[in-house]
N, C-alpha and C positions, 0 to 999 in steps of 0.2 A: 842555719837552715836554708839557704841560701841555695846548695844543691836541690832540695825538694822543691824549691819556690820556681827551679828552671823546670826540674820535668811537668809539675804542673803546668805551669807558660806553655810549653809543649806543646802538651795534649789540648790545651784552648786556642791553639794557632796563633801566641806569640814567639816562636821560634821554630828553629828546627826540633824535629824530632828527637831528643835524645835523652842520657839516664845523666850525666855529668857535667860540669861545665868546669872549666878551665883552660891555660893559655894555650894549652897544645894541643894543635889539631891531630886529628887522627884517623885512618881507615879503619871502619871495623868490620874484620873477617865475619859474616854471619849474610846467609840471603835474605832475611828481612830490613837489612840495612847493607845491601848493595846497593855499589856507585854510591852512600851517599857517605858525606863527611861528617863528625861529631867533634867537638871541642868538650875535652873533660881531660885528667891525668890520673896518674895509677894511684895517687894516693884517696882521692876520690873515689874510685869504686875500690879500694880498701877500705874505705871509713865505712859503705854502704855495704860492703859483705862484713864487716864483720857486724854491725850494728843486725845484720838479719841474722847471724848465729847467735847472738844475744838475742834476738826478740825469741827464738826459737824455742831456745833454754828456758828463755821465762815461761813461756806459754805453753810448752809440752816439755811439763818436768819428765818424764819417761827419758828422750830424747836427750843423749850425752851429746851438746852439740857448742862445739866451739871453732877459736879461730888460729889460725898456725900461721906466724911472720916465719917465712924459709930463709930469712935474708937476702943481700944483695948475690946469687948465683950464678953463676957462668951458665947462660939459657940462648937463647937467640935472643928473648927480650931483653937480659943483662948484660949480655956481650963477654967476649971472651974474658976480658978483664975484670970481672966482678970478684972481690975480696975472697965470699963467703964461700964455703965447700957443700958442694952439689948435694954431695951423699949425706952430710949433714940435716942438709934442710929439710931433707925426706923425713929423715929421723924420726922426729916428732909424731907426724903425723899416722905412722906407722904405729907408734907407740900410742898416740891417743883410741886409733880405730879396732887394735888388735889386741891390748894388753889387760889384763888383769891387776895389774899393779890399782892400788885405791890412790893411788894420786890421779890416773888417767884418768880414774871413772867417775870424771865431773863435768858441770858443766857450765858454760857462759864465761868459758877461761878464752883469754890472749895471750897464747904461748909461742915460747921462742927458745928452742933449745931444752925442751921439756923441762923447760922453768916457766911460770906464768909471770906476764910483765902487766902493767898497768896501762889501759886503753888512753884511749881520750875521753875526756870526759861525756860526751854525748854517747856514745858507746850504749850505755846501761837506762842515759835518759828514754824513760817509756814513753813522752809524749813524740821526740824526735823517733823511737824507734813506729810507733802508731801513724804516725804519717807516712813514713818511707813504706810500712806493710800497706797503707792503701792506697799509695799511690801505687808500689809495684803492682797490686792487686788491680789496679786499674788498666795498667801496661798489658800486664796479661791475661786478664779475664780470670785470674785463680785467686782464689783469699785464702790464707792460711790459714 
């Protein structure tokens, strides 16, 4: 919990401003966080989007809401040489938001290849997902 414990720090003016922490620094494209710098990595705000499509799913069963790994892709952010196929990665998520199949029409799944894989184990924990909902609720003034 280690990520929640910096945004908290954060928001009480022991650090910079940020949602992540890790070795690599980074620009982030957004005007509320012009000119300034954040230290976090992609796997980081992976673990925290998807832990909010689970808290999502738990809490508005209505709500098919899960999380889709596209793989490593040829993007700008993965570079020409990324293994995985672009059109692939889409796949999925096509197939979760448009399809009638009853496999798609679930939720709190981490899929990869419209196969579900197994997350990390904090994923599903509801105390770790209860703090990230009120700390993001703190960031932005919105509570799910």
């Amino acid at each position: 919990m280690a990520h929640l414990d910096a945004i908290e720090g954060a928001r009480q003016g022991r650090g910079p401003n940020h949602l992540v922490t890790g070795p690599w620094p980074s620009t982030v494209p957004s005007s509320r966080w012009a000119n300034k710098t954040v230290r976090g990595s992609y796997a980081d705000s992976k673990l925290l989007v998807t832990t909010l499509a689970a808290a999502v799913a738990r809490l508005r069963p209505g709500v098919l809401s899960n999380a889709v790994d596209r793989g490593w892709v040829p993007t700008t952010m993965g570079g020409p040489s990324a293994p995985d196929d672009l059109e692939l990665g889409r796949r999925t998520q096509e197939w979760l938001a448009a399809s009638d199949d009853p496999e798609a029409l679930t939720a709190a799944g981490y899929w990869y290849r419209r196969r579900q894989q197994q997350p990390h184990r904090a994923i599903h924990d509801e105390a770790f997902q209860g703090r990230l909902l009120r700390t993001l609720a703190k960031e932005t003034d919105t509570a799910l």
